[in-house]
N, C-alpha and C positions, 0 to 999 in steps of 0.2 A: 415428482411434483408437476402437476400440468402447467402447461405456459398458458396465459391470460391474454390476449390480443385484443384491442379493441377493435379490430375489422374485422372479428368472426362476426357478428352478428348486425347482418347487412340489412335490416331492417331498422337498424337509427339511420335518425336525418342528419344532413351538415352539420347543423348548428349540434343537436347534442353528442356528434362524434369530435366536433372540434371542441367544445364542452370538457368532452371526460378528456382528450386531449391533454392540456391543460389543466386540469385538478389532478391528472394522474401525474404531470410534470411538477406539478408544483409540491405533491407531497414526497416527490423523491428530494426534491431539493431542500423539503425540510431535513427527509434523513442527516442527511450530510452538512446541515448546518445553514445553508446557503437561503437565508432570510429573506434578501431584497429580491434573488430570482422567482422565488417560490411566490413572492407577495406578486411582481410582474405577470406571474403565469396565474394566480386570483385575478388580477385588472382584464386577463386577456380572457379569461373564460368567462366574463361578467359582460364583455360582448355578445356573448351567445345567449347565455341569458342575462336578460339586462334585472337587476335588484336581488340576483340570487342570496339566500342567506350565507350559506356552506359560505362562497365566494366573500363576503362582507365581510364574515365572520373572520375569515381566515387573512385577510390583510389586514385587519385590527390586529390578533393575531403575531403578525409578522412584524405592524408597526412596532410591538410592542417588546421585540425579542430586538430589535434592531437597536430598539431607546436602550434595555437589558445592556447590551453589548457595547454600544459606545462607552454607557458606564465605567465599564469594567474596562475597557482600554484607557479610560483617561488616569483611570487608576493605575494599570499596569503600567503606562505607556512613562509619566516621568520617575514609579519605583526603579525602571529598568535603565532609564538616562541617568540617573543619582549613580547607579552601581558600577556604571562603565565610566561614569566620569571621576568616581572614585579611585577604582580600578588605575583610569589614568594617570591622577595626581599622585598614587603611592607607589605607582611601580617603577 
């Protein structure tokens, strides 16, 4: 598999090398779950280009995985205090 670099190709400017910078950081972060940095790494490449869509898009996006997840922890979070507090009172 070739390795991908984004300084091979020394013909982008600052701005779109700090650009794919940042969309390339910010999709790894979605790999791995990591919402708010990925959404952070959208805010910072939307400096370089200021209204991009991709960039817009994609912190909507992560707003929205971020709303997703609180959910689910507010759910998780007193099933999981219930069981260890039960846990306590019987054992």
């Amino acid at each position: 598999m070739a390795h991908h670099d984004l300084y091979d190709d020394h013909s982008l400017t600052h701005e779109e090398l700090k650009y794919r910078e940042h969309t390339e950081r910010a999709a790894h972060f979605i790999k791995i779950d990591l919402f708010r940095s990925a959404r952070e790494e959208f805010k910072a490449a939307l400096e370089y280009r200021p209204g991009d869509e991709q960039c817009l898009s994609g912190i909507s996006q992560m707003n929205d995985n971020i709303q997703r997840d609180k959910k689910v922890v507010f759910v998780v979070v007193p099933v999981v205090i219930a069981i260890i507090a039960a846990i306590a009172i019987f054992n």
